[in-house]
C-alpha positions in Angstrom: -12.1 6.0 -20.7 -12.5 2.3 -21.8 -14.7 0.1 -20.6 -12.1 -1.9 -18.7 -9.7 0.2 -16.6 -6.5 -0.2 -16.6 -5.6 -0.3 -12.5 -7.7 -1.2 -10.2 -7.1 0.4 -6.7 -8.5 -1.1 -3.9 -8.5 1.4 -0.6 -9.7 -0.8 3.0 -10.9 1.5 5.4 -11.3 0.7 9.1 -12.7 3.5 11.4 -10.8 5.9 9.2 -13.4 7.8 7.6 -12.3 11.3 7.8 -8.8 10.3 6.9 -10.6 8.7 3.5 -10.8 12.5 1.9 -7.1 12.8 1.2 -6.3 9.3 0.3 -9.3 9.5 -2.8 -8.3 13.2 -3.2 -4.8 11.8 -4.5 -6.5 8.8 -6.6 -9.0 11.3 -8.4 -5.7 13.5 -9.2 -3.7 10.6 -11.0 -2.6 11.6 -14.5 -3.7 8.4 -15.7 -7.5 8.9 -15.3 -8.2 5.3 -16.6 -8.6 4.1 -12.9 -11.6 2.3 -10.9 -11.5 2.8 -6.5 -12.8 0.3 -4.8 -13.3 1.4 -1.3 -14.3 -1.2 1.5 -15.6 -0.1 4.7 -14.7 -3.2 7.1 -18.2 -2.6 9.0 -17.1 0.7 10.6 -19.4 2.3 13.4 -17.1 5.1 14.8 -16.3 6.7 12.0 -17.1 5.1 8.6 -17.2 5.9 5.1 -18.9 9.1 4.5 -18.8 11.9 2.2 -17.3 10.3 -0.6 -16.6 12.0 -3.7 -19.1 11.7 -6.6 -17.3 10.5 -9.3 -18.6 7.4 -11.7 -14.8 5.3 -11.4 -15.4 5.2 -7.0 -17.2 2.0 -6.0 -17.8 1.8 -2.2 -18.8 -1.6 -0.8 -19.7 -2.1 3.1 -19.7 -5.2 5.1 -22.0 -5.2 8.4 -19.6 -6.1 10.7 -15.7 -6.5 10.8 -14.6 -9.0 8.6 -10.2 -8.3 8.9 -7.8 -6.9 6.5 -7.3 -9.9 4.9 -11.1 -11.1 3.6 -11.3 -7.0 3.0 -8.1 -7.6 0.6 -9.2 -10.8 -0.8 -12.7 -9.3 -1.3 -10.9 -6.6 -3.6 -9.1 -8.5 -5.6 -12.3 -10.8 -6.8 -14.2 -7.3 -7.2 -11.5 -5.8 -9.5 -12.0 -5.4 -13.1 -8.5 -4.2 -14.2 -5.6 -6.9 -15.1 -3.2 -4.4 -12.3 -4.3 -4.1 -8.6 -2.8 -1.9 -6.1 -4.0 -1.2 -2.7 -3.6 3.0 -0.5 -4.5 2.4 2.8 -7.5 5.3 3.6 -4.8 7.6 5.9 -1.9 7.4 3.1 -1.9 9.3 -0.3 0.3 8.8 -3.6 1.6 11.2 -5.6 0.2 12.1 -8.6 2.4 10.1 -10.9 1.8 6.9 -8.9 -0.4 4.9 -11.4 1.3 5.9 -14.5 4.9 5.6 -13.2 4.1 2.0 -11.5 2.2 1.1 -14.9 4.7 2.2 -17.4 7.6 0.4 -15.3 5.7 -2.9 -15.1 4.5 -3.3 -19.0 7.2 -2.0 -20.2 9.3 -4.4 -18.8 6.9 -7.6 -19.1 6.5 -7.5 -14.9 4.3 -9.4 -12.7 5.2 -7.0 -9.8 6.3 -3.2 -9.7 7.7 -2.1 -6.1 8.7 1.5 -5.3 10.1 2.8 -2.1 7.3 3.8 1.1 8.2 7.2 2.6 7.0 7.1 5.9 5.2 9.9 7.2 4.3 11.4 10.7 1.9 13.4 11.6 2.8 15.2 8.4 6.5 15.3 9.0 8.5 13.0 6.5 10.7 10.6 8.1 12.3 9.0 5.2 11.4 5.8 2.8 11.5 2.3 4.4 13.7 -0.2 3.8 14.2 -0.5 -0.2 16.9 -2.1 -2.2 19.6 -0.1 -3.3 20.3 -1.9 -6.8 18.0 -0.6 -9.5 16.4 -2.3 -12.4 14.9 -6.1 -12.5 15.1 -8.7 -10.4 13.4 -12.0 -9.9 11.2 -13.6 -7.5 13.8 -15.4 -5.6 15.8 -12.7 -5.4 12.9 -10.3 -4.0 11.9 -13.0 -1.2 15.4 -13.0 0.1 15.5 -9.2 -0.1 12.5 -9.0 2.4 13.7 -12.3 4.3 16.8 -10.4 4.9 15.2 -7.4 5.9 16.5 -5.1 2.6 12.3 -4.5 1.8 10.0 -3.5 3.5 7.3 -5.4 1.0 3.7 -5.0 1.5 0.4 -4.3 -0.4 1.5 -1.0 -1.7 2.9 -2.5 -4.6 1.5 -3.2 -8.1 0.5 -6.3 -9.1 -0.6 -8.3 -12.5 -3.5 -10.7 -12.0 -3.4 -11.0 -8.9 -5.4 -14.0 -7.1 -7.0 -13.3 -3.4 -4.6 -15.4 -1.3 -4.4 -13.1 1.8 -4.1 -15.2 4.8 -7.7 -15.1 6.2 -7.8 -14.0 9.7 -3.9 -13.0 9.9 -2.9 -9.6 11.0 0.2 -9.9 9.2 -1.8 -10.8 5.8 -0.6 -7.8 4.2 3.2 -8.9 3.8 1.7 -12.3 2.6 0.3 -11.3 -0.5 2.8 -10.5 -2.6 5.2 -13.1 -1.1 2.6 -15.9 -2.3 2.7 -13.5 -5.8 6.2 -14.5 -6.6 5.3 -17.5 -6.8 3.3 -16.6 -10.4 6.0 -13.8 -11.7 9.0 -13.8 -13.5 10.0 -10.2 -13.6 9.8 -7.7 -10.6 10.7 -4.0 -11.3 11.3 -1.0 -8.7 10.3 2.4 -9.1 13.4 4.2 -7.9 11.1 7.4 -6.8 9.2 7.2 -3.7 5.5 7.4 -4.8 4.0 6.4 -2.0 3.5 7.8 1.3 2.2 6.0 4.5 1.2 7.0 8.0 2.8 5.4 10.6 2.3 5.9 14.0 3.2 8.3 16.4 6.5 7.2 18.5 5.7 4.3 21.1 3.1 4.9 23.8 2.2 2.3 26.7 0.4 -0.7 25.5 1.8 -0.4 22.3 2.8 -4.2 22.4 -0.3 -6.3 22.0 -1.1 -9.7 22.4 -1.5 -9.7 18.9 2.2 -9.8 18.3 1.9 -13.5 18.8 0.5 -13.8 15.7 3.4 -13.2 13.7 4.9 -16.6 14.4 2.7 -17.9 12.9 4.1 -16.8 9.5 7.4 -19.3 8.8 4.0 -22.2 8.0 2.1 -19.6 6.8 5.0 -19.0 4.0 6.3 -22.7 3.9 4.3 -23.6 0.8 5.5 -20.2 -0.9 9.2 -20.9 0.3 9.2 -24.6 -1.1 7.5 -23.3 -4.7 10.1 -20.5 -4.9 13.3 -22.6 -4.1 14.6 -25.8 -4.6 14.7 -28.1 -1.7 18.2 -28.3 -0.3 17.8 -24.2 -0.8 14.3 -24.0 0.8 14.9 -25.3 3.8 17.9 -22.5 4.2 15.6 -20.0 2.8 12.8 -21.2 5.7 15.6 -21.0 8.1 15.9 -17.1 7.1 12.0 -16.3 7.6 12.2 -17.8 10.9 15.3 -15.6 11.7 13.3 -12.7 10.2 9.8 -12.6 12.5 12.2 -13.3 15.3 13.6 -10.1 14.3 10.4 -8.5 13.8 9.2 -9.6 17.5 12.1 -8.8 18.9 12.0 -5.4 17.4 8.3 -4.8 18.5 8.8 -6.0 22.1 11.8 -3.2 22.1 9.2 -0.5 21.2 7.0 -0.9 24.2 8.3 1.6 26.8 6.7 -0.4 29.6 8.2 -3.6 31.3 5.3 -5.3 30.9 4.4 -8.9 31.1 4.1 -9.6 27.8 7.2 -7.5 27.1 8.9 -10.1 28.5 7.5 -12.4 27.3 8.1 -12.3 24.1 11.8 -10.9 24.8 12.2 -14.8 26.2 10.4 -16.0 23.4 13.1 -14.3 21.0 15.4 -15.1 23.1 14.9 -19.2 22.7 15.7 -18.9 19.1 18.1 -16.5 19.0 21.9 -18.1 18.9 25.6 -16.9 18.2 25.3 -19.7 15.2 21.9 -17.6 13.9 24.3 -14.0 14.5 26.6 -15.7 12.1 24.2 -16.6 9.3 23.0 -13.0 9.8 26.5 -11.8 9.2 27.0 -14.0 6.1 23.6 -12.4 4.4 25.4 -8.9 5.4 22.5 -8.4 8.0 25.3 -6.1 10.3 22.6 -4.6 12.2 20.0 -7.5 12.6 23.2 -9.4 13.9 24.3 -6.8 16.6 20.7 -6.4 17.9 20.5 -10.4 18.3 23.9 -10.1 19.7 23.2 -7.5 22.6 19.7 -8.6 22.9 21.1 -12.1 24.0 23.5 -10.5 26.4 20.9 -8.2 27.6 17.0 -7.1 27.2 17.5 -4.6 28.9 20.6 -2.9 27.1 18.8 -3.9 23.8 15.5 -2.0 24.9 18.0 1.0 25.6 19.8 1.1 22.6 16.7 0.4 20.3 14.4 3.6 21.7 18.1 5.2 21.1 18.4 4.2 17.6 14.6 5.1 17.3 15.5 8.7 18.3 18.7 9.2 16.2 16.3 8.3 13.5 13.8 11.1 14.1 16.4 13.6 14.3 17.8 12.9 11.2 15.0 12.7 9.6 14.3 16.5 11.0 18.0 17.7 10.3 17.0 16.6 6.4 13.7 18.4 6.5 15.2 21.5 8.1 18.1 21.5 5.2 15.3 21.2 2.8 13.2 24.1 4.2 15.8 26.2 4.9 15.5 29.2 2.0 18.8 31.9 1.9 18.5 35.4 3.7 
């Protein structure tokens, strides 16, 4: 192994200790062994970092006290010694192939950014990749903003990236979809990995509470990305472009207030918040990106929350059956 690896992986870790085992136990089986793991413990006390694997390419850094995901990401990036960073969150694992696949599809195509699709996973039971582009091939940064403006990706830090510089939003929740949205602004090529190669935890289906006041923290992100959206685009097209990232986290609220079971105050809350911005003129523009989906939950959710809450946990169900028809065809072995 050289001296200087060839990826960097950085792995955060927040009171996700025990999960930790099977997300290194995946890094430490990559076919390309020329790796280094930084894992940061965001000043755990429940159940930190422990147990960790000897092996001489593992670094494990600790801060004393919670810092957030973004200064933990940012933190990373200034610690890594490879020219390609990726991030596995400490309860997700990749498949073996992840670092070589990502890597080959990145230099040898001349990319600043390699993507490849998420399959979500649930308490063990695959539910299917997140949203991913169905064209293969290259594409360019422009192009790769609009995909996730228009809610085609689902773009976050499980990605690949050349050289990247640590410009996570410090203190924002969200800082993980800002990352390689401020990346674009540096790259000229972005390449997908058609294969999912990445598998992430999500959560269970929605419990009470699961809206927080947190959520308002989202909205934040049209300023947060109006420096990125005016690099990217030229004027008369950024201020479209902005008009789309706004339509977008109104999306995303609107999706997370839906997801709370409970009618609770801030439910509605940020139902009427949505609400404000939605418009039949914004369910238009949706229709003229192709958005059929985003536009008919704007539509019913300005005729009614209630129906929308309805048809969403209905839609959320649909999903998980599917998703267990698939696995049951996939199981299923002949008599």
């Amino acid at each position: 192994m050289s001296t200087i690896p060839r990826v960097s992986v950085i792995v955060p870790c927040y009171e996700n200790g025990t999960a930790l085992t099977r997300a290194l136990g995946s890094l430490l089986a990559q076919t390309v062994e020329d790796i280094e793991i930084i894992v940061i413990d965001d000043g755990s006390v429940h159940d930190p970092v422990h147990d960790v694997p000897v092996d001489p390419r593992i670094v494990v850094e600790r801060f004393p006290v919670s810092r957030g995901h973004a200064t933990v990401t940012n933190h990373g990036i200034t610690l890594a010694r490879a020219p390609w960073v990726t991030f596995v969150d400490a309860d997700d694992v990749v498949e073996a192939r992840y670092v070589e696949q990502m890597l080959e599809a990145g230099t040898g195509a001349g990319a600043d950014l390699v993507l490849t699709p998420i399959l979500a996973v649930r308490e063990g039971q695959e539910l299917g990749p997140l949203r991913f582009p169905a064209q293969e091939g290259l594409s360019g940064p422009r192009e790769t903003f609009l995909q996730w403006a228009r809610g085609t990706l689902a773009l976050g830090q499980h990605v690949l990236l050349r050289d990247p510089l640590p410009e996570a939003e410090p203190g924002f929740p969200f800082s993980g979809q800002v990352l390689p949205l401020r990346h674009l602004v540096r790259s000229r090529v972005v390449v997908s990995v058609r294969e999912p190669l990445y598998r992430a935890t999500v959560p269970g289906p929605a419990t009470p509470d699961t809206l927080r006041p947190t959520v308002w923290e989202l909205t934040q992100m049209p300023r947060i990305l109006s420096g990125t959206v005016t690099a990217l685009f030229e004027p008369e097209q950024a201020r479209a472009v902005q008009q789309e990232v706004e339509a977008h986290v109104v999306t995303q609220m609107l999706h997370r207030a839906a997801a709370e079971p409970r009618d609770t105050v801030l439910r509605r809350e940020v139902y009427a918040w949505c609400r404000e911005r939605m418009s039949l003129g914004g369910v238009a523009m949706l229709l003229r990106h192709g958005q059929t989906a985003t536009a008919a939950s704007w539509g019913l959710a300005l005729f009614s929350r209630h129906l929308h809450s309805v048809a969403y946990r209905i839609h959320d169900h649909r999903k998980e059956e599917r998703a267990a028809r698939l696995r049951g065809r996939l199981t299923a072995r002949p008599v």
